[in-house]
Residue frames as a rotation matrix with the C-alpha (Angstrom) as fourth column:
UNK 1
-0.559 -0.427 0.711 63.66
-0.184 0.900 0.396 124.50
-0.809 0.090 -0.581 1.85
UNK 2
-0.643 0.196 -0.740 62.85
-0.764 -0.115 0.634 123.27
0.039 0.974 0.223 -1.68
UNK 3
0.319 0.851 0.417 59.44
-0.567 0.524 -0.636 121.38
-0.759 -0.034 0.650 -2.06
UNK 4
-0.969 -0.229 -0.092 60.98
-0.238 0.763 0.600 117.87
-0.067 0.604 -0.794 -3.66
UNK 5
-0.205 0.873 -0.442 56.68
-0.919 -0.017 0.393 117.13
0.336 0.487 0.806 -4.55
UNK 6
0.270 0.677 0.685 55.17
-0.728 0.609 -0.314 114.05
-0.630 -0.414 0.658 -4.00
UNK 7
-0.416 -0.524 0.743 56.17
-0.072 0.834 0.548 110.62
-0.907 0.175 -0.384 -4.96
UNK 8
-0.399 0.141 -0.906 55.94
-0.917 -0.039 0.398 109.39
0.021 0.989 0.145 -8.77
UNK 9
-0.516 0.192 -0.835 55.10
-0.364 0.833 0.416 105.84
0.775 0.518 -0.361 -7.67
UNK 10
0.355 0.933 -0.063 52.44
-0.500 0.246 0.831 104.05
0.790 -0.263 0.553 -5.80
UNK 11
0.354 -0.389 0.850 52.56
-0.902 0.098 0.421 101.89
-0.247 -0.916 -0.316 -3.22
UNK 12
0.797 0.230 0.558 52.15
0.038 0.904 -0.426 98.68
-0.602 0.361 0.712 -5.49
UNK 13
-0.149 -0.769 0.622 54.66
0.313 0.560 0.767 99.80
-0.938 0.309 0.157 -7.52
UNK 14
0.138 0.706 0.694 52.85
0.990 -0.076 -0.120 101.99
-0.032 0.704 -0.710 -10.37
UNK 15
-0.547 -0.722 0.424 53.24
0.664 -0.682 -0.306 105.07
0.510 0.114 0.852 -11.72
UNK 16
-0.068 0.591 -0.803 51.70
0.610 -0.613 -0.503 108.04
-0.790 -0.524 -0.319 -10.29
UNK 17
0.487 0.362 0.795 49.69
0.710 -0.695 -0.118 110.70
0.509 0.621 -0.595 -13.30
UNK 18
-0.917 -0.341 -0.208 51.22
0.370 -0.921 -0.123 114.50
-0.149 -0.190 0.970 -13.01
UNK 19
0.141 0.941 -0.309 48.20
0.946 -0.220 -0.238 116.16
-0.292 -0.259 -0.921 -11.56
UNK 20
0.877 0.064 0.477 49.65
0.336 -0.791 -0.511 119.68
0.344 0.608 -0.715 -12.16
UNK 21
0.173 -0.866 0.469 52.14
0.286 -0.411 -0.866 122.00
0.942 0.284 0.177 -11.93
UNK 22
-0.252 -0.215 -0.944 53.75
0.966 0.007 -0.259 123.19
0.062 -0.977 0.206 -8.65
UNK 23
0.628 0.700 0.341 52.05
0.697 -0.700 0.155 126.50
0.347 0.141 -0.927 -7.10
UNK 24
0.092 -0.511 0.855 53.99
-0.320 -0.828 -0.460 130.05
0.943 -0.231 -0.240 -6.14
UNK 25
0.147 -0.158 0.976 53.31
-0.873 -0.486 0.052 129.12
0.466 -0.860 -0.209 -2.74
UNK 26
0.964 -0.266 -0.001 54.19
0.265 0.959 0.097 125.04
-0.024 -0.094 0.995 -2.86
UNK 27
0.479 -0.847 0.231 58.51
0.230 -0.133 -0.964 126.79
0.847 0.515 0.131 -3.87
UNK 28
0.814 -0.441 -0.377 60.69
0.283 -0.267 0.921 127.26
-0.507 -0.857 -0.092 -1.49
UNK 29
0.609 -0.789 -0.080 64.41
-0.578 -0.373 -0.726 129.03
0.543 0.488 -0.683 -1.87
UNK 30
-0.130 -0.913 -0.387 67.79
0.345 0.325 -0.881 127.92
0.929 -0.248 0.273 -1.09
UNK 31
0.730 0.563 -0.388 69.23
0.654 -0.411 0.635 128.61
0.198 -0.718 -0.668 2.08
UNK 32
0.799 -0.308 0.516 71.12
0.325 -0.500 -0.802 131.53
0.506 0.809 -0.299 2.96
UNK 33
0.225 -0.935 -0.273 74.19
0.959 0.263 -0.110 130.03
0.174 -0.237 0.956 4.96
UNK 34
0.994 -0.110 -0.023 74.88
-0.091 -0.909 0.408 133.56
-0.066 -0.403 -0.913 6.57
UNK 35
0.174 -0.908 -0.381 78.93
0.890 0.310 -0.334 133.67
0.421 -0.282 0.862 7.32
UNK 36
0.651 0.015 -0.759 80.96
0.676 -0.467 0.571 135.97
-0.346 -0.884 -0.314 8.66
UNK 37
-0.569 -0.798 0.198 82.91
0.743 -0.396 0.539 138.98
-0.352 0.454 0.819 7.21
UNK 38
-0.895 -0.362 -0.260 81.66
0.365 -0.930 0.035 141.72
-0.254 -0.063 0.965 5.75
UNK 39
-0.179 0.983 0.042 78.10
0.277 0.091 -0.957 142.70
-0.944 -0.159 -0.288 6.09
UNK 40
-0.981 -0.039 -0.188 76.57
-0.178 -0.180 0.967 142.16
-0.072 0.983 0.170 3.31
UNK 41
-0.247 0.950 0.190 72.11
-0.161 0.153 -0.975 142.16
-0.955 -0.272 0.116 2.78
UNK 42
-1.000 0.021 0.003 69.91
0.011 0.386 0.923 140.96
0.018 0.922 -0.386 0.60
UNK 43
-0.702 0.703 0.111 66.42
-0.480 -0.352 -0.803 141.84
-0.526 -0.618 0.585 0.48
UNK 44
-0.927 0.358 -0.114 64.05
0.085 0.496 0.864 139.38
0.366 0.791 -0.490 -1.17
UNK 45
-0.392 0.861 0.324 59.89
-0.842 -0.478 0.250 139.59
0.370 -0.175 0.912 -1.52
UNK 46
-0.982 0.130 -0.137 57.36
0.187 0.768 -0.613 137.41
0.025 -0.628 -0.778 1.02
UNK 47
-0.486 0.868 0.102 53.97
0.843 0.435 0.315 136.26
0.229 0.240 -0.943 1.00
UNK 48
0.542 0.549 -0.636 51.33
0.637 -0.762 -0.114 139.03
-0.548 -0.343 -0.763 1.16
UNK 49
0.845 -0.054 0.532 52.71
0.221 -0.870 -0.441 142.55
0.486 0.490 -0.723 0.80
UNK 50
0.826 -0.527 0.201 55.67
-0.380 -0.258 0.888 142.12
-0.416 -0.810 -0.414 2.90
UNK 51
0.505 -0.852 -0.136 59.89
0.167 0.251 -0.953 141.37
0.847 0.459 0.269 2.44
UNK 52
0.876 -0.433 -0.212 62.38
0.481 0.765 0.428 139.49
-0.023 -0.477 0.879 3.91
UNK 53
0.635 -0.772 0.025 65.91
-0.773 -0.634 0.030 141.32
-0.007 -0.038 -0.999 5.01
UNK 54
0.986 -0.059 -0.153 68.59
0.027 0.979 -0.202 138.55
0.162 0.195 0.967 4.51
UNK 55
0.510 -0.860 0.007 72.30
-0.506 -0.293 0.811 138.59
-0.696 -0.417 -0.585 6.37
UNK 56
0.772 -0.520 -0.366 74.55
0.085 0.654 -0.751 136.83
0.630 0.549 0.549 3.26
UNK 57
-0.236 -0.926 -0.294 77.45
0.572 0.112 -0.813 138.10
0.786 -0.360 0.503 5.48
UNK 58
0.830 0.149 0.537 77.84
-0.377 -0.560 0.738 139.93
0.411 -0.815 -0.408 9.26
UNK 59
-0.373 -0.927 -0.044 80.56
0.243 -0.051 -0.969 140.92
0.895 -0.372 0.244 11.77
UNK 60
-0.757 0.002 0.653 78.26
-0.472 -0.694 -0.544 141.99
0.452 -0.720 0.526 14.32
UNK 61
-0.449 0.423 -0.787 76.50
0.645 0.763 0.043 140.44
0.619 -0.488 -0.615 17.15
UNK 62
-0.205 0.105 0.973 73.94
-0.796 -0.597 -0.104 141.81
0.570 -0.796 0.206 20.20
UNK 63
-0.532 -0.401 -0.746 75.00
0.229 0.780 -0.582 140.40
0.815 -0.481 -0.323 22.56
UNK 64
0.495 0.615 0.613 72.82
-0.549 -0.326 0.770 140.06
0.674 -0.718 0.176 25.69
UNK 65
-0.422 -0.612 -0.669 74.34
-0.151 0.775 -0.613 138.80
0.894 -0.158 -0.420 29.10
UNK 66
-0.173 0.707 -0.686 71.33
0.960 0.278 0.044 139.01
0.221 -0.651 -0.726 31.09
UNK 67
-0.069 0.226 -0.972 71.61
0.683 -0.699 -0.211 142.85
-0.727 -0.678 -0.106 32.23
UNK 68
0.455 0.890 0.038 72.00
-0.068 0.077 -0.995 144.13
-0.888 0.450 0.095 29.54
UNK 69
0.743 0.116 0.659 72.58
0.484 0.586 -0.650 144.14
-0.461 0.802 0.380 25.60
UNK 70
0.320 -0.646 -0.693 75.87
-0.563 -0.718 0.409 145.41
-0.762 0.260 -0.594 23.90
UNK 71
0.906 0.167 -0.388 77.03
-0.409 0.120 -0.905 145.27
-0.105 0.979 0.177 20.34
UNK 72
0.318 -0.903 0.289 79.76
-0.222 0.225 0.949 143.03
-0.922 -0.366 -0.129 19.87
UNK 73
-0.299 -0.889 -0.348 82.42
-0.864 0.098 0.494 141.70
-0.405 0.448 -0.797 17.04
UNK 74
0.628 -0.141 0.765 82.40
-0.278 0.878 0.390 138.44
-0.727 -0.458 0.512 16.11
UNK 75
-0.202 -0.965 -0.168 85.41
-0.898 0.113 0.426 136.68
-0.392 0.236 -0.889 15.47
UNK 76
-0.739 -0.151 -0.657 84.49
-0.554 0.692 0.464 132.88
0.384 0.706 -0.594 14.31
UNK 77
0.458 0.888 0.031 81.98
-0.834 0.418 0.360 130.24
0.307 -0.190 0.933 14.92
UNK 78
-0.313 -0.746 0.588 82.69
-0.949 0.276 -0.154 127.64
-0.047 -0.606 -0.794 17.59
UNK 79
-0.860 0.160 0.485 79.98
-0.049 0.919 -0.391 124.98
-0.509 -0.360 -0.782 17.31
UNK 80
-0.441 0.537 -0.720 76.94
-0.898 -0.252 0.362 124.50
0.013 0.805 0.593 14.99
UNK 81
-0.349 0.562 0.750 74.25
-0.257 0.712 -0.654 122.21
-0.901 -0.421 -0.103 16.05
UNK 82
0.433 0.826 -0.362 72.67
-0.500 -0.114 -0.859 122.50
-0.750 0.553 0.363 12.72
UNK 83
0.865 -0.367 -0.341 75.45
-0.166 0.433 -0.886 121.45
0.473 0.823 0.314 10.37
UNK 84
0.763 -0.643 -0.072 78.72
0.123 0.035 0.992 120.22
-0.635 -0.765 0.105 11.52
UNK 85
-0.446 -0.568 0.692 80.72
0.801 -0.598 0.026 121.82
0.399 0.566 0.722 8.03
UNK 86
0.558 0.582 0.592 79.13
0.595 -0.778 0.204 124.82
0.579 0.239 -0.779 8.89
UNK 87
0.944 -0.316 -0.094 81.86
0.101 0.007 0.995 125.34
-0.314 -0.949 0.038 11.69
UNK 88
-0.042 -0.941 0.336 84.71
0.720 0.204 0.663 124.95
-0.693 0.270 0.669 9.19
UNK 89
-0.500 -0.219 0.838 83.43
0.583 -0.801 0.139 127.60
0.641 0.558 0.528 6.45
UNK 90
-0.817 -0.072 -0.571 81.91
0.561 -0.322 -0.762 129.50
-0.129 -0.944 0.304 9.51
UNK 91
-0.421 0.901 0.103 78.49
0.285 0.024 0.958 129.64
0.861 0.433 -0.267 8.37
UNK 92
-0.982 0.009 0.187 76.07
-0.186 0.061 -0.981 131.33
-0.021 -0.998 -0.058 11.44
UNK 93
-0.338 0.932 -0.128 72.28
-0.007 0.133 0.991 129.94
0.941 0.336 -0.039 12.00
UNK 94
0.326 0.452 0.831 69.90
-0.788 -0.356 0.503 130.05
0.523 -0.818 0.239 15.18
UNK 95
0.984 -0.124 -0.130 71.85
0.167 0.896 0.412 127.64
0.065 -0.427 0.902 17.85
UNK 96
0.455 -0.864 0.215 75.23
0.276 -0.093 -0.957 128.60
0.847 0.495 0.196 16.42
UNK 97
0.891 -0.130 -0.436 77.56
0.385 -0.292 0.875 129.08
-0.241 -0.947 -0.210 19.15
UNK 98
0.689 -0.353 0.633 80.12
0.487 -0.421 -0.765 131.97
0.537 0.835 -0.118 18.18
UNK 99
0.215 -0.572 -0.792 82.96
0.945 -0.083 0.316 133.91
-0.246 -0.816 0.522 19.61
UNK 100
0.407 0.106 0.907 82.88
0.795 -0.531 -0.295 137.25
0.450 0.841 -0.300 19.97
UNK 101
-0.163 -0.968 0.191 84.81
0.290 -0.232 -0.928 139.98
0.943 -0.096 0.319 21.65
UNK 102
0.201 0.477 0.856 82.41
-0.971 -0.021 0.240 139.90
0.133 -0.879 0.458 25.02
UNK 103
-0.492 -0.115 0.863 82.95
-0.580 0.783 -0.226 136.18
-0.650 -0.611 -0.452 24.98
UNK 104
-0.944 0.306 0.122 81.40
0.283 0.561 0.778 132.79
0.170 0.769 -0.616 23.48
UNK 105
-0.627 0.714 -0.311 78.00
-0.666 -0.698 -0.263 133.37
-0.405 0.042 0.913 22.78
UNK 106
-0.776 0.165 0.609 74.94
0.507 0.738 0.446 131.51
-0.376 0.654 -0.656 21.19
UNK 107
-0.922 0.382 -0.067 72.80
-0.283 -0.544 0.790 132.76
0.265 0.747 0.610 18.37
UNK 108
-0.500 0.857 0.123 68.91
0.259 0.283 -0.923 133.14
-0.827 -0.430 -0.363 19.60
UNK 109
0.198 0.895 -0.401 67.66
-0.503 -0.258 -0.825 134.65
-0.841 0.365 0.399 16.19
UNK 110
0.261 -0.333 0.906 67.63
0.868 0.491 -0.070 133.73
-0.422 0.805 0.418 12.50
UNK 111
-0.530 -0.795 -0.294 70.30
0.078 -0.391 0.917 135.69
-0.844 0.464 0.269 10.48
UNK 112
-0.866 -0.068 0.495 68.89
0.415 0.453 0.789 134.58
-0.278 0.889 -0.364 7.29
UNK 113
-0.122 0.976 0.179 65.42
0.978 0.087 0.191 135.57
0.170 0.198 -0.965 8.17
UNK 114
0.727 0.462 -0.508 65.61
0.673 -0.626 0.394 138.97
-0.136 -0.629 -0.766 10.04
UNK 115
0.400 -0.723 0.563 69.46
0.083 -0.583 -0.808 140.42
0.913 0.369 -0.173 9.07
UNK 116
0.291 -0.471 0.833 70.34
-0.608 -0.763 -0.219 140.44
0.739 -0.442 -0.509 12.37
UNK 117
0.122 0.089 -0.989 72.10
0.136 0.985 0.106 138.28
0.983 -0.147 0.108 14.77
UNK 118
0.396 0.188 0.898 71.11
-0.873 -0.224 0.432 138.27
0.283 -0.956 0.076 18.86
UNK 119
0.252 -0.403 -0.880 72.76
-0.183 0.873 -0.452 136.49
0.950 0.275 0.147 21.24
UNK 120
0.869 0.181 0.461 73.25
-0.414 -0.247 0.876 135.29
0.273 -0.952 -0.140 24.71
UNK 121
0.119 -0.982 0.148 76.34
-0.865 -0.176 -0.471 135.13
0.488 -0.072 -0.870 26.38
UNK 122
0.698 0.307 -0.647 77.30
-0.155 0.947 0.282 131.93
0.699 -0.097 0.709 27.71
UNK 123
0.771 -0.459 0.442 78.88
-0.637 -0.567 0.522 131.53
0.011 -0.684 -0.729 31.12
């Protein structure tokens, strides 16, 4: 999420001075609204010496239904705590509840963050 900075005006009603510039580690990016359809990555660099794998698209789910974990399809997104457009252009984030060819499912990781999307079956 983008860092919108610190008010320009007091409390009275005054301006506030520009102390300085925002730092490297005050930025934030967009977000990256995963969907469905053809896997597509996106690999981008993170604090330290480390980087960030990023799902822009995915068709594939692991699916877990307690015993154990099998790779499924998925076919569309049913429900979407997070955004309620996000269901209509079929956007998937952690919460996302999705249908996939084991059944409906909900999303336990972040897509966006990790490239991959886990899930538990729902009974």
């Amino acid at each position: 999420m983008q860092d919108q900075g610190r008010s320009t005006r007091k409390r009275t009603g005054g301006r506030l001075k520009h102390a300085r510039n925002p730092r490297k580690d005050e930025l934030g990016r967009e977000p990256t609204e995963t969907q469905v359809g053809e896997p597509r990555f996106q690999t981008v660099d993170s604090r330290g010496n480390g980087s960030k794998t990023r799902a822009l698209a995915t068709d594939v789910a692991q699916v877990n239904d307690g015993e154990e974990t099998i790779s499924a399809t998925i076919e569309n997104v049913v429900e979407n705590d997070a955004n309620p457009n996000y269901v209509r252009r079929n956007i998937i984030t952690k919460g996302a509840v999705i249908e996939t060819s084991e059944g409906t499912a909900r999303v336990t990781s972040r897509p966006g963050q990790t490239a991959q999307v886990n899930a538990v079956l729902l009974e």
